[in-house]
C-alpha positions in Angstrom: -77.5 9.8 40.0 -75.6 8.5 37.2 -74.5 12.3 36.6 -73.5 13.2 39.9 -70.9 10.1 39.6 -69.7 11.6 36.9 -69.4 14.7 38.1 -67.4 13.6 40.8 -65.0 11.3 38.5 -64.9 14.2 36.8 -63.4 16.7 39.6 -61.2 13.3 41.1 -59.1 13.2 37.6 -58.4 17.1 37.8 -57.2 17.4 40.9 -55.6 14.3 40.4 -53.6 15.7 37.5 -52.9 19.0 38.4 -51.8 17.9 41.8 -49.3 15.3 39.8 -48.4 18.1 37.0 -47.8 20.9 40.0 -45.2 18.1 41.8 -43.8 18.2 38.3 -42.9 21.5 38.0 -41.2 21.9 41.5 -37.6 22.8 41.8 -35.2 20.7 43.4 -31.9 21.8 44.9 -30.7 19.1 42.6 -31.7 21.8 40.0 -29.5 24.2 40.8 -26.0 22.0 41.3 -22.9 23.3 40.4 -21.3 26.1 38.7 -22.7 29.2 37.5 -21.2 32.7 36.1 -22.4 35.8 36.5 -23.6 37.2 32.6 -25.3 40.6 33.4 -27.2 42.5 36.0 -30.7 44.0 34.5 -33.0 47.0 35.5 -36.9 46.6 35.1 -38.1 49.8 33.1 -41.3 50.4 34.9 -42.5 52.7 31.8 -41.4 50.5 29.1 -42.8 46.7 31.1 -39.5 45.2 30.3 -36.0 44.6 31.7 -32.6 46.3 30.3 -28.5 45.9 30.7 -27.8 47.8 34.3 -25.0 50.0 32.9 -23.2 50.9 36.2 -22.3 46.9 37.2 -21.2 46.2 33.9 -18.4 44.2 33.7 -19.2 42.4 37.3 -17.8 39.3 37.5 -19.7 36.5 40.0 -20.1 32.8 40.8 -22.3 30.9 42.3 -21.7 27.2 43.1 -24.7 25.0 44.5 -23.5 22.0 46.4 -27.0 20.8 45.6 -27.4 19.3 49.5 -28.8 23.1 50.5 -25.4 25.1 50.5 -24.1 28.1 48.6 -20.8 30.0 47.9 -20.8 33.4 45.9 -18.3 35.8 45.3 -18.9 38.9 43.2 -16.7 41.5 41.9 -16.8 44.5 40.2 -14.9 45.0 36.8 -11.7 46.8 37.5 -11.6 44.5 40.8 -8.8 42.5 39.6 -6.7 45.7 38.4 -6.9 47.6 42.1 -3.4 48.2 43.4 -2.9 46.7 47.1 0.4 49.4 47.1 -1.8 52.5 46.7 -2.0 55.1 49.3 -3.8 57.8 50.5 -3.0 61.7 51.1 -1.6 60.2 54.5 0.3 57.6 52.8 -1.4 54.7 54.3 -2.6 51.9 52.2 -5.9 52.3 50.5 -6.9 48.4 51.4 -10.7 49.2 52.1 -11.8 49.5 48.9 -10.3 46.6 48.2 -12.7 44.5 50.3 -15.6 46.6 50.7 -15.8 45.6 46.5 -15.6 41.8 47.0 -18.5 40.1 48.1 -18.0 36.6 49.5 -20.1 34.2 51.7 -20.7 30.9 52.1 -24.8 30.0 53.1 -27.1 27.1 53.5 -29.9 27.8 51.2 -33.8 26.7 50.9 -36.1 26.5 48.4 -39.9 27.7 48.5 -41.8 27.8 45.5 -40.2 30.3 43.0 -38.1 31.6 46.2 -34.7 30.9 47.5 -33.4 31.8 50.5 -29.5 32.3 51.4 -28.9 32.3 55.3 -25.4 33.2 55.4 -22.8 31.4 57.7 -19.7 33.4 56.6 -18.9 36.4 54.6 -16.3 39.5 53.9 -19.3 41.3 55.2 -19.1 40.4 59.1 -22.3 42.8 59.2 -24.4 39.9 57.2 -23.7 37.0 58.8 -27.6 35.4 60.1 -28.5 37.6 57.4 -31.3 35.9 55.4 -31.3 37.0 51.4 -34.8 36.0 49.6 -34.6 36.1 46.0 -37.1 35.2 43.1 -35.7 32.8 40.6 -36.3 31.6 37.5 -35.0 29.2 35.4 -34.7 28.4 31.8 -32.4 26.1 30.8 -28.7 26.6 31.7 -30.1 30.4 32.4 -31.1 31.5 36.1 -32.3 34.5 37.3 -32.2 35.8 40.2 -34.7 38.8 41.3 -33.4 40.2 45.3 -37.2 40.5 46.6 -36.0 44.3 48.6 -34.9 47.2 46.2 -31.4 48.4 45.6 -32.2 52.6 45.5 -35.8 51.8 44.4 -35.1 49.7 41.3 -35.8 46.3 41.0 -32.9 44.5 39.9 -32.0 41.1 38.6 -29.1 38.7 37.8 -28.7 36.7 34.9 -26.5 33.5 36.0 -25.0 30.9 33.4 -24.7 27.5 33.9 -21.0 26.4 33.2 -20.4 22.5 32.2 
């Protein structure tokens, strides 16, 4: 009998403190709050079992700022964004504006938190197209480092973004 008691004082304190230590480890909105800068997209090497610089989006630049109530702005740019000429024209001689905003990425979004998962249901965006649009993305994060992992696959490769946390 004696044993049995045990037992079951036994099972109590593990799910006791593995139910307190996984409460521990959830992420918070509260988490995320404030501003972070875009450092680098990566590539996962399927072959090699390990994630490398994405060449072609070097040079993006990006920020994210968490309100930390469940809303998000981003903006994202590519490098020579800043440098494109608003005066250029085509063969026609009309001005060659839509490259100019089909390479910005803006929207504003409320955003939720599940588990290692956030979602981004966006409100507003340069994109009219997106708007309801729900992005999931796998995060991580270590310190003043998040990263973000979309969960669908831009031309088959998984990607990632590393995001720093400014002060």
């Amino acid at each position: 009998m004696k044993t049995k008691q045990l037992f079951y004082s036994l099972l109590f304190l593990v799910v006791f403190f593995y139910g307190h230590s996984q409460k521990a480890k959830a992420i918070t909105q509260e988490q995320f709050k404030g501003l972070w800068i875009l450092d680098k997209y990566e590539a996962y090497d399927t072959l090699a079992g390990k994630w490398f610089t994405e060449t072609s989006r070097m040079g993006y630049v990006g920020y994210i700022i968490f309100d930390g109530a469940g809303h998000v702005a981003v903006q994202i740019t590519p490098a020579d964004y800043q440098d494109f000429n608003l005066n250029k024209k085509d063969s026609s001689g009309m001005k060659v504006v839509v490259d100019y905003y089909s390479n910005n990425l803006i929207y504003f979004a409320d955003c939720k938190i599940e588990g290692n998962v956030i979602e981004h249901k966006i409100l507003s965006s340069t994109n009219p197209e997106s708007v309801g649009a729900i992005l999931k993305r796998e995060f991580e994060i270590k310190g003043k480092t998040l990263l973000l992992t979309p969960k669908n696959r831009l031309n088959g490769a998984k990607i990632r973004m590393k995001w720093v946390k400014l002060p």
